[in-house]
N, C-alpha and C positions, 0 to 999 in steps of 0.2 A: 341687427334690429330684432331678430328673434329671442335673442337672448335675456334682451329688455323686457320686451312683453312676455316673454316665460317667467321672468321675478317678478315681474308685475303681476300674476296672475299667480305666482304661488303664495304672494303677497295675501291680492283677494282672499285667497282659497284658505288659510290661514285664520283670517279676520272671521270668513264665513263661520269657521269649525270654532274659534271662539266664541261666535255669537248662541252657534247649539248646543256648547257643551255647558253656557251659563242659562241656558234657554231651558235644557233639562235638568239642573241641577245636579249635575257631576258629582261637584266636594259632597255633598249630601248623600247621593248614590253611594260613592266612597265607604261612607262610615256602613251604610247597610251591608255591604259586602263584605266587609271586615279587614278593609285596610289597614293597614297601622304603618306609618311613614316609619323607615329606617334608615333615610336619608334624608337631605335637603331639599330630595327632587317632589313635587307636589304631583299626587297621581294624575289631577287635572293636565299637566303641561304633558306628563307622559302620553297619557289619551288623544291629546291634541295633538300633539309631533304624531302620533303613531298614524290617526286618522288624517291629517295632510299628507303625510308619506304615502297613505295607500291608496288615498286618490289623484293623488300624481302619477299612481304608476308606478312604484318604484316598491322593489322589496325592501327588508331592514339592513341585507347585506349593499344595496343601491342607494340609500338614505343620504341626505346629507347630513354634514356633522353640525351638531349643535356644542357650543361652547359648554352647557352646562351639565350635560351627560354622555352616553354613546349609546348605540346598538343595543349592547348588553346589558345596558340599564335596563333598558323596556324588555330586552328577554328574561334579565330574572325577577321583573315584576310579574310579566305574562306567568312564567313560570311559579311562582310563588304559592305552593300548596293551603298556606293560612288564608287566602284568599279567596270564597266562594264566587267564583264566577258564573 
């Protein structure tokens, strides 16, 4: 039964971070910082997985795996010097 209600609520917690990250204008933020996509992956989704992860509790090495990237996606975006963060 826990198990359910844990996806259930990483579910929630998912929807919520979507709802802030369209709430503050993210893709917008993006361009002021000086993102530049070098991949398929949109900085938006990265931001989002990164911030469900870390209020789940769980490190990037603890993360679950998403189909459309890994870990070290988001590390060498975090990473990415052209980027002013």
């Amino acid at each position: 039964m826990n198990i359910i209600r844990q996806k259930h609520t990483e579910n929630e917690l998912h929807n919520l971070v979507h709802q802030f990250t369209s709430l503050i204008g993210l893709s917008k933020l993006a361009k002021l910082v000086n993102y530049r996509r070098h991949s398929e992956i949109s900085l938006t989704k990265i931001i989002e997985w990164l911030l469900t992860t870390k209020f789940l509790g769980r490190s990037l090495y603890q993360a679950p795996a998403t189909p459309n990237f890994t870990s070290r996606t988001v590390r060498n975006n975090l990473n990415d010097g052209r980027i002013n963060w």
